[in-house]
C-alpha positions as CSV (number, residue, x, y, z in Angstrom):
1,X,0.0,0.0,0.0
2,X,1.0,3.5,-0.5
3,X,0.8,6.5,1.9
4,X,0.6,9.9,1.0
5,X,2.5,12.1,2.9
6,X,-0.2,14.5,4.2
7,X,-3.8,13.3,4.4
8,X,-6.8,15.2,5.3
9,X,-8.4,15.2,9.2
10,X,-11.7,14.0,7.9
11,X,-9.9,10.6,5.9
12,X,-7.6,9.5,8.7
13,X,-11.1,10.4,11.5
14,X,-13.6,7.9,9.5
15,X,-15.2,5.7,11.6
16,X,-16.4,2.1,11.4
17,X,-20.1,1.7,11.9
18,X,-19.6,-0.8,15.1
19,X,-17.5,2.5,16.6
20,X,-20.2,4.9,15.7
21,X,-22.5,3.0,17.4
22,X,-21.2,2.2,20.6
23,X,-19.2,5.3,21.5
24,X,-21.7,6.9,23.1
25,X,-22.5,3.9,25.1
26,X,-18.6,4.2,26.0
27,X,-18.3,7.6,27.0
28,X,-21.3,7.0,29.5
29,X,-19.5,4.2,31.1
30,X,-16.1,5.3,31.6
31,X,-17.8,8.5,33.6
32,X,-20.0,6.4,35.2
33,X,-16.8,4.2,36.1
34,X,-14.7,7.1,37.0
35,X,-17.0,9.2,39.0
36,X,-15.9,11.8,41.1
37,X,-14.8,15.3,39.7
38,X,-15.4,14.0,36.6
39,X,-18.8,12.9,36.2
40,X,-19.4,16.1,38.7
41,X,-18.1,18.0,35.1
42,X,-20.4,16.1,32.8
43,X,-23.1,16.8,35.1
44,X,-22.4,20.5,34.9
45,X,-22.5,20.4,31.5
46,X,-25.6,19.0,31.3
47,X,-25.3,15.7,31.1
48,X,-27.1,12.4,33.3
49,X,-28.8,14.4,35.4
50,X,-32.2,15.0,34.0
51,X,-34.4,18.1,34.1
52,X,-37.8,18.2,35.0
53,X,-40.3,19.6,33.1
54,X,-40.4,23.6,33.5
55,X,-38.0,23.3,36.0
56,X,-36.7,26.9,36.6
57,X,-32.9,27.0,35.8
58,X,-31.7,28.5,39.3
59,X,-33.1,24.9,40.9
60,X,-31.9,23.1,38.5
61,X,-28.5,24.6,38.6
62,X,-28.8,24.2,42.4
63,X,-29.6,20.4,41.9
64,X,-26.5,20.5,39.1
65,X,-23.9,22.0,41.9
66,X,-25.1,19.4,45.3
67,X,-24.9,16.3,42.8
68,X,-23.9,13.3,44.4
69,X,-23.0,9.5,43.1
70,X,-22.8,5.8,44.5
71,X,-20.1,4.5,42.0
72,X,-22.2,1.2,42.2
73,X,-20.6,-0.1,38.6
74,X,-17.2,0.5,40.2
75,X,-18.6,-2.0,43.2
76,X,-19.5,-4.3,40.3
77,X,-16.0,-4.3,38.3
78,X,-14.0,-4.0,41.3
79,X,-15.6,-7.6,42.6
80,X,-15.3,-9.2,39.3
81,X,-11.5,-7.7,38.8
82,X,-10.6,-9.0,42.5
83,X,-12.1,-12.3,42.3
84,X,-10.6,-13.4,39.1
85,X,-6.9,-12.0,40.2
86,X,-7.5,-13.0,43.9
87,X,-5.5,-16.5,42.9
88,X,-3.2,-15.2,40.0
89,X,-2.9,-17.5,37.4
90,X,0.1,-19.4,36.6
91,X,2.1,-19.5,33.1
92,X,3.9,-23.2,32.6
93,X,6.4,-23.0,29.7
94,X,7.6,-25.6,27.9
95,X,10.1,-26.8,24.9
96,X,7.7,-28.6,22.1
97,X,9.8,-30.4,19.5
98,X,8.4,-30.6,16.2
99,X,7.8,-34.4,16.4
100,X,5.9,-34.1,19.2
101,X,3.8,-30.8,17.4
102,X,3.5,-33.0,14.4
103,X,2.8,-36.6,16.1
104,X,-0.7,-37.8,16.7
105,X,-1.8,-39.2,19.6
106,X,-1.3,-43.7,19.8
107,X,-4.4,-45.6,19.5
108,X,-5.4,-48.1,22.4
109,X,-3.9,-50.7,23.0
110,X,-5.8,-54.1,22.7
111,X,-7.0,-56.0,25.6
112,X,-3.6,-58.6,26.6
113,X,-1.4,-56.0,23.8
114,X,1.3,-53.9,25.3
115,X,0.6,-50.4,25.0
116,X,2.2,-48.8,21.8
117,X,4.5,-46.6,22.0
118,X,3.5,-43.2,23.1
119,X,4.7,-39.5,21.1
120,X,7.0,-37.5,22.1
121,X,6.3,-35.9,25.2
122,X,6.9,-31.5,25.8
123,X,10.3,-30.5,27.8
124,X,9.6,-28.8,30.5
125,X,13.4,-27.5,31.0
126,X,13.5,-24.1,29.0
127,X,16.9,-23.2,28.1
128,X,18.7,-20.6,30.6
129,X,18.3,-17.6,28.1
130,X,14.6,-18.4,27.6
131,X,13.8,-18.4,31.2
132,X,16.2,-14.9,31.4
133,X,13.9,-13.3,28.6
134,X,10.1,-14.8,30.4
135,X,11.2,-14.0,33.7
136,X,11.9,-10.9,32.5
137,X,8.9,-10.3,30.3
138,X,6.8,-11.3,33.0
139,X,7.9,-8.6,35.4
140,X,7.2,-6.3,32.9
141,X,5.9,-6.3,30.0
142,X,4.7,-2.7,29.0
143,X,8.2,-0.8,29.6
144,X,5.9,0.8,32.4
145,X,6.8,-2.2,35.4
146,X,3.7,-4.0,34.7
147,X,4.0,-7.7,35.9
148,X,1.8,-9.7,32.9
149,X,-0.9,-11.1,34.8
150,X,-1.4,-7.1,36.6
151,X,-1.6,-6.3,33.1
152,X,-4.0,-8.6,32.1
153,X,-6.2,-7.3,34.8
154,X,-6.5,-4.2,33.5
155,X,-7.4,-5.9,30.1
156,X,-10.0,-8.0,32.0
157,X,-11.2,-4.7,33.5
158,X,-11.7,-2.7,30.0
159,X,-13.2,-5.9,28.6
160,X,-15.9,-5.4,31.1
161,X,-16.6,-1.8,30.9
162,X,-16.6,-1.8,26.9
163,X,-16.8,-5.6,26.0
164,X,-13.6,-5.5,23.9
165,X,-9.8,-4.9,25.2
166,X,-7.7,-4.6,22.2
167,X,-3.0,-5.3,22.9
168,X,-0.8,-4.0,20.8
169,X,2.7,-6.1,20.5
170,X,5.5,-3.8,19.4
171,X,8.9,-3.8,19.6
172,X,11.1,-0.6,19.9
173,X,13.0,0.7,17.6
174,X,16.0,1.7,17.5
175,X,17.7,5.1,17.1
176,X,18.6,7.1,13.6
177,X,22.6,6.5,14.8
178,X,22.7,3.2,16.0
179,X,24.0,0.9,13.5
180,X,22.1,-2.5,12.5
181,X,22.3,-5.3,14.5
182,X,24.2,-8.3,12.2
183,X,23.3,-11.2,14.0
184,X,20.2,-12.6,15.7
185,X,22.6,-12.4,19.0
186,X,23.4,-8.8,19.2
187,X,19.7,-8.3,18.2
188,X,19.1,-10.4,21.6
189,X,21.9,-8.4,23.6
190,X,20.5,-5.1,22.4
191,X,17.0,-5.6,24.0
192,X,15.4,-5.5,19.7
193,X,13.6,-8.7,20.2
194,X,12.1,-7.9,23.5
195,X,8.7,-7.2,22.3
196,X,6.1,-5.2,25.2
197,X,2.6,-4.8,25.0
198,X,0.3,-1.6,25.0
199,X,-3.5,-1.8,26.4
200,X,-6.2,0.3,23.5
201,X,-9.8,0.8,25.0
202,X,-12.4,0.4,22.0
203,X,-12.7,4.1,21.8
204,X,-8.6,4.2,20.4
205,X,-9.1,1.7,17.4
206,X,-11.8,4.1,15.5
207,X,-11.8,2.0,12.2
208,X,-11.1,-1.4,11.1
209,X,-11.9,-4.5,8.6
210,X,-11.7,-8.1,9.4
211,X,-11.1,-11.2,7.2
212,X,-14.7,-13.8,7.0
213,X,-12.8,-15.8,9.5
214,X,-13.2,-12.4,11.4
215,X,-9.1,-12.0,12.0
216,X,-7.9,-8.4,11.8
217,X,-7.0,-7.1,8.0
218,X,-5.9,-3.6,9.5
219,X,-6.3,-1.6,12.2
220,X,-6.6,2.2,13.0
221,X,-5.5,3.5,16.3
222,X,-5.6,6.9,17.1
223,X,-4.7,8.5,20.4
224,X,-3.9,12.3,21.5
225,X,-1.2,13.2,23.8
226,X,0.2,16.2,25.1
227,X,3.9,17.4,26.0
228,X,5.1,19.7,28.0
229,X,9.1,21.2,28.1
230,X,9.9,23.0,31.1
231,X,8.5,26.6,31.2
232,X,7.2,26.0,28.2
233,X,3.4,25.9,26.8
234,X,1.9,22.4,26.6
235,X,1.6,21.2,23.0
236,X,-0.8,18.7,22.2
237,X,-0.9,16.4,19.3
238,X,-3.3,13.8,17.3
239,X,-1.7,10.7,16.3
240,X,-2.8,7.9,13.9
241,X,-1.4,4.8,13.7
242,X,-2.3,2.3,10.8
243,X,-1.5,-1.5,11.2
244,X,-1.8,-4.0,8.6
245,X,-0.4,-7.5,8.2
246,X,3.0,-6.3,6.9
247,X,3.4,-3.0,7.6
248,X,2.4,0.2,10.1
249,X,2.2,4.1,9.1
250,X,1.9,6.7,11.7
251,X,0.5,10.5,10.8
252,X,0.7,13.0,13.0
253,X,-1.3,15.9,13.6
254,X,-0.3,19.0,16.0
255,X,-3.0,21.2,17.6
256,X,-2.5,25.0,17.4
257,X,-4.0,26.9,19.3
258,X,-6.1,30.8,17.5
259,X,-5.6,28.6,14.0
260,X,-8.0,29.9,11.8
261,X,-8.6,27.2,9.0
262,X,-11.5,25.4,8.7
263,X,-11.9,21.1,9.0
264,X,-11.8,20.7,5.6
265,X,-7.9,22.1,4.9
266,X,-6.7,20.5,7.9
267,X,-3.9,18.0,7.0
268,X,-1.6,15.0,9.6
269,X,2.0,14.7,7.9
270,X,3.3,11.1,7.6
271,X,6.0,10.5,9.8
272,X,9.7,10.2,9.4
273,X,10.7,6.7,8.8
274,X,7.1,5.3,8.2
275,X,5.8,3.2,6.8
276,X,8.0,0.6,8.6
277,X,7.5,-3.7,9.3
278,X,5.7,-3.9,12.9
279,X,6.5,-7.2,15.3
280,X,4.6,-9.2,13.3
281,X,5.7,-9.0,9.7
282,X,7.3,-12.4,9.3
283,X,4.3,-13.8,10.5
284,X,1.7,-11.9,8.1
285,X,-0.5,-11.2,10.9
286,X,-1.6,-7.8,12.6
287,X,-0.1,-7.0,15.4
288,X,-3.0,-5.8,17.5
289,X,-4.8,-8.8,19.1
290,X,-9.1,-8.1,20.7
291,X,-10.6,-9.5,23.3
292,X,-14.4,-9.7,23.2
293,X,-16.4,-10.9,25.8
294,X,-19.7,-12.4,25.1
295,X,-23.3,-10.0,25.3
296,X,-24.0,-11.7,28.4
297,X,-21.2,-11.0,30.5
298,X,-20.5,-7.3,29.2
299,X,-22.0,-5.9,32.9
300,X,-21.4,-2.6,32.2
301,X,-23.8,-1.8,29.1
302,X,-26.8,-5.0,31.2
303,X,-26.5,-2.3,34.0
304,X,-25.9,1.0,32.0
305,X,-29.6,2.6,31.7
306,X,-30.8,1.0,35.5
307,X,-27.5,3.3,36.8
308,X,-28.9,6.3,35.2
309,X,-32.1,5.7,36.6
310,X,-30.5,5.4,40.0
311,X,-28.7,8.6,40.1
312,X,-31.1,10.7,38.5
313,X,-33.5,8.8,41.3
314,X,-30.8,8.8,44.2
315,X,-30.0,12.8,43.4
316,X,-34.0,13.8,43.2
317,X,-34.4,12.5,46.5
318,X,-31.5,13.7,48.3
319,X,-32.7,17.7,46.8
320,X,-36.2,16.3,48.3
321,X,-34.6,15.9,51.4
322,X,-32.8,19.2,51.6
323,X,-35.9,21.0,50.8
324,X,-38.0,19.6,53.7
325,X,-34.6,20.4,56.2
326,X,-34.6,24.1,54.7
327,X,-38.1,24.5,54.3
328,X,-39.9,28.5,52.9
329,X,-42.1,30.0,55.6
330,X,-45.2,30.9,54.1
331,X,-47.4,33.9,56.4
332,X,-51.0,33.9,55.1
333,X,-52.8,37.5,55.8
334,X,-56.2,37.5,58.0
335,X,-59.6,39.0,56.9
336,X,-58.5,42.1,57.4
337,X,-56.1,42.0,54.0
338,X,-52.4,43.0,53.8
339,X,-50.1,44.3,56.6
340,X,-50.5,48.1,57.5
341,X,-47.7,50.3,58.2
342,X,-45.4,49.6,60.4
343,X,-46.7,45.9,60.8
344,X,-44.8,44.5,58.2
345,X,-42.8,40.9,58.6
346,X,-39.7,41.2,59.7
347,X,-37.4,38.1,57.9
348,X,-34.6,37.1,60.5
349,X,-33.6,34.0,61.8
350,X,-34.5,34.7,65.3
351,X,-37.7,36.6,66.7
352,X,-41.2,36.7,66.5
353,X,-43.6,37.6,63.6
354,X,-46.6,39.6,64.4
355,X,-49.8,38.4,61.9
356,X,-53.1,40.2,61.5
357,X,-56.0,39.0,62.3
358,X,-56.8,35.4,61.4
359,X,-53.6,35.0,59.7
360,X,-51.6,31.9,59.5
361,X,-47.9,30.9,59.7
362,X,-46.9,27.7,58.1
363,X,-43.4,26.0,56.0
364,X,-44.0,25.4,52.8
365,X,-42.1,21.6,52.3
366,X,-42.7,18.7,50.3
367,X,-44.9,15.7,51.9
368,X,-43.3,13.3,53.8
369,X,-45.5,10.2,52.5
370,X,-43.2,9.9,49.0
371,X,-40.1,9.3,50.7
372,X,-40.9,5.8,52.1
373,X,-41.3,5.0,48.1
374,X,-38.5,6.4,47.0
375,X,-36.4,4.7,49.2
376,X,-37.7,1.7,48.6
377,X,-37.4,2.5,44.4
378,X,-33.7,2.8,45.3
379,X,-33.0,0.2,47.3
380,X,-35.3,-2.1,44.3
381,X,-33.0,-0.3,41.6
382,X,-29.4,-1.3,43.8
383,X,-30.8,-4.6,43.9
384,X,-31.8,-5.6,39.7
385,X,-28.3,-3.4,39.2
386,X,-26.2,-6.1,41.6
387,X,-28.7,-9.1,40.0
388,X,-28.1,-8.3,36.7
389,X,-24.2,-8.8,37.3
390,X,-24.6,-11.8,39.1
391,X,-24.2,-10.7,42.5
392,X,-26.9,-12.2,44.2
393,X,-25.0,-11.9,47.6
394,X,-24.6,-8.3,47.1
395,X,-28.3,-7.6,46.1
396,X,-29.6,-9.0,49.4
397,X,-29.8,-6.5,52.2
398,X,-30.7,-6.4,55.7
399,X,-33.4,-7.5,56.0
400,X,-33.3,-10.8,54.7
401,X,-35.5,-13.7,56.2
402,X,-33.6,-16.3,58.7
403,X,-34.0,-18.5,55.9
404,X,-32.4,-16.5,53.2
405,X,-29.1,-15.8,55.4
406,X,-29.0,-19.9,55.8
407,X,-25.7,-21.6,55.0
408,X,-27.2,-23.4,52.1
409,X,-28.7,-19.9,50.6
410,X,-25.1,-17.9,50.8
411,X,-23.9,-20.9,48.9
412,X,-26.6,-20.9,46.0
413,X,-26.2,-17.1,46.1
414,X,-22.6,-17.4,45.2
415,X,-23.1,-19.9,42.2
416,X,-24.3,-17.3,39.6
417,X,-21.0,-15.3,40.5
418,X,-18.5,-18.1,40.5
419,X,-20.4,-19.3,36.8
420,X,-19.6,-15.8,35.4
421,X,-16.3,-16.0,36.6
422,X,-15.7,-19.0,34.7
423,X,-16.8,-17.6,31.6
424,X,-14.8,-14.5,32.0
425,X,-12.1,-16.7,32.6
426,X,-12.4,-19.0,29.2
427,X,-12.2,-15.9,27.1
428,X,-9.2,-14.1,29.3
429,X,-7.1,-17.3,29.7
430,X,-6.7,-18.4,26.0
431,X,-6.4,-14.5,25.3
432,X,-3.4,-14.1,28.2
433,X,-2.0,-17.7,26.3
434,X,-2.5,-16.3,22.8
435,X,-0.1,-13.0,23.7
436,X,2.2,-15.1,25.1
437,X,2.7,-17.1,22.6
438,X,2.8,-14.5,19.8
439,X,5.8,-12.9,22.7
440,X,7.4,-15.7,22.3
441,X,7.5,-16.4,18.7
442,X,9.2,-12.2,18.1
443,X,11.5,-13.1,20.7
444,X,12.7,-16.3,18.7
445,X,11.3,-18.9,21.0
446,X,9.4,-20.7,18.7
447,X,9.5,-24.1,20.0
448,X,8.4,-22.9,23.4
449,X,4.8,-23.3,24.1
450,X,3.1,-21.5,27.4
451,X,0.5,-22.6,29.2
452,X,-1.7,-20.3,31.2
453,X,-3.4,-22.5,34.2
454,X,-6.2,-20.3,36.2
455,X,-9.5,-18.4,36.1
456,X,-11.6,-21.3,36.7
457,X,-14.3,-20.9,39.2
458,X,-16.5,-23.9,39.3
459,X,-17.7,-26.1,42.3
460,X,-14.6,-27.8,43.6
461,X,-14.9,-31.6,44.4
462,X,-16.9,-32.0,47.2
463,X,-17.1,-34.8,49.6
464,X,-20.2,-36.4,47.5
465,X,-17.8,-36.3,44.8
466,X,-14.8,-37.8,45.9
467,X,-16.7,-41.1,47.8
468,X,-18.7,-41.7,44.4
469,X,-15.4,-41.9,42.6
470,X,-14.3,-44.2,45.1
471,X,-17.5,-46.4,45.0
472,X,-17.5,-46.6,40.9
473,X,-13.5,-47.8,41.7
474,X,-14.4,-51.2,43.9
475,X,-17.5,-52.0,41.9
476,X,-16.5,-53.7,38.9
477,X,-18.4,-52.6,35.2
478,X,-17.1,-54.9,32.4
479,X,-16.3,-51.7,30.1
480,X,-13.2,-50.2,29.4
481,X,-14.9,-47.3,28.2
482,X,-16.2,-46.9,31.2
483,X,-12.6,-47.0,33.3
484,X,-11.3,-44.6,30.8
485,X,-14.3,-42.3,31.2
486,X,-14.4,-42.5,35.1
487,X,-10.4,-41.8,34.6
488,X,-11.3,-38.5,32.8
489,X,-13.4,-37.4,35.6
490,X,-10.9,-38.0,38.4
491,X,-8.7,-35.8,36.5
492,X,-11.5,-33.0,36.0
493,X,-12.6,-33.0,39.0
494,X,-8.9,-32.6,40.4
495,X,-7.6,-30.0,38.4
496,X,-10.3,-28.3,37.2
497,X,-8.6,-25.1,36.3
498,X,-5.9,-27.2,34.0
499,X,-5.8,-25.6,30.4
500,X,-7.5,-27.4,28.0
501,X,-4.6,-28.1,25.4
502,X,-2.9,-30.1,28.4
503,X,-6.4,-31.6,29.5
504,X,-6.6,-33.3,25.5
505,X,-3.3,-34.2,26.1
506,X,-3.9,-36.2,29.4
507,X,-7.0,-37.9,27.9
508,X,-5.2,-39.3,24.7
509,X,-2.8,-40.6,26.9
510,X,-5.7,-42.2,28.9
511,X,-7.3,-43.7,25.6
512,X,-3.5,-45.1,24.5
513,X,-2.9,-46.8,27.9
514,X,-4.5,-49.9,28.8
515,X,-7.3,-49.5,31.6
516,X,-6.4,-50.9,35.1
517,X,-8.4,-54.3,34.5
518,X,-6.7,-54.6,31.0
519,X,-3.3,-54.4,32.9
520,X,-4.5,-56.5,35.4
521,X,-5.3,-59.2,32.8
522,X,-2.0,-58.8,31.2
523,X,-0.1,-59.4,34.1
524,X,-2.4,-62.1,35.1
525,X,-1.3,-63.7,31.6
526,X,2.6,-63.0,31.8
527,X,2.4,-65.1,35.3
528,X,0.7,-67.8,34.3
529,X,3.1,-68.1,30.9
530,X,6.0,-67.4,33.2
531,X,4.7,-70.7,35.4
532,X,3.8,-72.8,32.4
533,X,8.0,-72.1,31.7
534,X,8.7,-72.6,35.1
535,X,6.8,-76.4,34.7
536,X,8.0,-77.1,31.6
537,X,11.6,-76.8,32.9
538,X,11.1,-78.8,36.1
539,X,9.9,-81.5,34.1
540,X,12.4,-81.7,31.9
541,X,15.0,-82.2,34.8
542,X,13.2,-84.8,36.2
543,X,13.3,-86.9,33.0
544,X,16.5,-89.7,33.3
545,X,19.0,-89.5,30.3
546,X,18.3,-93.0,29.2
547,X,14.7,-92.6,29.2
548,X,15.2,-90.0,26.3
């Protein structure tokens, strides 16, 4: 492809129709998340909170400056981000040759056969310089001192908030004097190889296209930053990075501030020394890899309009509130009409107020029989908002039934929870495995496989479990299906957070190996052959020479 060297604002700011869809939705959420002086901003400037019909504009702006917010989707993300780090996962490396990638896995044996003989197993044993570079990598892994899996929790936590999480792999580049490395070694020694990995919300990647497999063709990031010298004005700049399967370009934009030019004759300059090969050119593939999360378990857009409802709800009752503790005194004049002179009211905090006769003195306040409603419309909202995530602990207050707070209940509360942990974890974990691997492979360490062990979350073996296992073990079922089968589930119901390339892998070693009653047969067979020799012999040498 070629680039231009200048190419207009309105090209390089196209968006792709998913973006323009969502990034509303996005904008909302990521105040919501953040809260604080920031939503407080957004509020100011009209946003969330919602006016009320010929409202005048001094209460509303009075109801705009006392806002106040219970971050409940921070609550919500803050659980989910905890309990799937609480444990951190664990990455297992190890050396594949390409016999064993290429070998397929033995077929049984037959009942009284040996077993055949099995392919080649993974090395676990790294070489010295691999476990330098993943040790390394692992520590950090964004030139910033992230360790991988703290990373990997802030990609879990934008996949949440915006259902995708897109990582960049890059590799830095080296400067305009340094001279090219000439061996894969000194590429090594200089640091080239040691790829790190940058974290893009949905609202940086504003255009894209996809393959029908729905793998990335290219890929359009742009982000805006602003620098700063010492006693100097801050500059800031738009940036645009273009990615494709071979190549990336990066235009650049910089903000001035009193220039009078119009959208339209705006122009980003192509950068020096672009277009350039990315990490990922030898592979053909774009460097940028996204994380989706399924409709279900996106919380923050199941929860988004039921948290607008509770802040415009939450902040309509609190104003409710402070009216009735400042209430208006209201004097209503007698028969005999308006004050005369000098009886008129004196306003003060303090003294007494002389009325005519048959007036009335009263505070003007709202009724009191609303807020019992209200309260309860709030506490209804918290609830579906905790519910809707799966947090049926949380949703319960305090005033639960004996019944409900029971042992047995706070177990089958936790359940939905723990289910939507596991599916968070079967997209992260492959994800986490997938960057890994594609580490690896820049770094040079292409026989080196990782395995990324974690984020499961289902029932653990219980008691029940363990003693039917043992029951299915003494009685004996003619079936060697069945042994291999009731294999299977010993192993899944012992590590049930084992990755599943390693699971297939234990399994079609369970099919080639022969099934405990098979062995037991064998062996019964060798020992009765081995005594049949045993006769044979002793009869032999009890047979006289001349009766030969």
């Amino acid at each position: 492809m070629t680039f231009p060297s200048q190419v207009p604002l309105t090209k390089l700011n196209q968006r792709h129709p998913h973006y323009a869809r969502f990034s509303t939705a996005w904008e909302q959420i990521r105040l919501l998340y953040e809260g604080g002086t920031v939503l407080k901003e957004a509020v100011t400037n009209g946003q969330f909170l919602i006016r009320a019909p010929k409202e005048l504009p001094e209460v509303y702006t009075v109801r705009q400056n006392r806002f106040s917010y219970s971050n409940l989707l921070s609550n919500v993300i803050g659980w989910y981000d905890s309990a799937l780090y609480k444990q951190a996962p664990e990455v297992l490396k190890r050396v594949q040759s390409k016999a064993a990638k290429k070998a397929k896995p033995p077929k049984p044996a037959a009942p009284g056969q040996p077993p055949p003989s099995s392919a080649p197993s993974p090395v676990f044993d790294i070489p010295q310089d691999a476990q330098d570079f993943c040790a390394v990598f692992e520590k950090d892994c964004d030139k910033g001192k992230t360790s991988f899996n703290q990373f990997f929790k802030s990609v879990t936590e934008t996949a949440l908030l915006y259902r995708r999480a897109y990582i960049l792999i890059d590799l830095p580049q080296p400067g305009d004097d340094e001279p090219p490395p000439a061996s894969l070694g000194q590429q090594r020694a200089a640091g080239a190889l040691n790829p790190y990995l940058v974290l893009y919300r949905p609202a940086n990647v504003i255009n894209w296209e996809t393959d029908q497999y729905g793998n990335l063709e290219w890929a359009e990031i742009y982000i805006q930053v602003q620098e700063q010298e010492f006693l100097e004005e801050p500059k800031t700049t738009d940036y645009w990075y273009y990615f494709d399967r071979t190549q990336v370009a990066l235009y650049r934009h910089d903000i001035i501030k009193g220039k009078s030019t119009t959208a339209g004759e705006e122009v980003a300059d192509l950068e020096q020394g672009y277009p350039r090969p990315h990490a990922m050119t030898d592979q053909g593939r774009v460097p940028i890899q996204r994380i989706e999360l399924p409709d279900g378990l996106w919380l923050a857009n199941r929860i988004l309009l039921l948290l607008v409802n509770h802040l415009n709800q939450d902040n309509a009752f609190d104003f409710s509130l402070f009216q009735s503790n400042i209430p208006q005194l209201v004097i209503e004049n007698g028969a005999n009409g308006d004050y005369k002179e000098p009886e008129q009211p004196t306003i003060s905090a303090v003294g007494y107020h002389s009325l005519p006769n048959g007036g009335k003195m009263f505070y003007l306040e709202p009724a009191g029989n609303a807020y019992k409603a209200t309260e309860d419309r709030l506490a209804s909202l918290e609830e579906r908002i905790y519910k809707a995530c799966y947090l049926m602990a949380q949703a319960r207050n305090n005033k639960s039934t004996p019944t409900a707070q029971s042992g047995v209940s706070k177990q089958m509360d936790q359940a939905p929870g723990r289910d939507a942990l596991s599916g968070i974890g079967d997209v992260i974990r492959p994800a986490q495995q997938d960057v890994y691997r594609d580490v690896l492979r820049i770094a040079g360490y292409e026989d080196i496989e990782p395995d990324v062990q974690g984020y499961d979350f289902s029932d653990r073996a219980t008691t029940e479990d363990m003693a039917l296992l043992e029951q299915s073990s003494i009685i004996q079922v003619q079936s060697t299906t069945f042994e291999r089968e009731l294999q299977k589930k010993n192993v899944t119901l012992t590590f049930p957070d084992m990755n599943p390339e390693t699971r297939d892998t234990i399994y079609a070693e369970i099919d080639a190996a022969p099934t405990p009653s098979e062995e037991a047969a064998q062996q019964a067979e060798e020992q009765k052959a081995l005594m049949m020799s045993g006769f044979q012999k002793s009869l032999k040498s009890t047979v006289a020479p001349s009766e030969l």
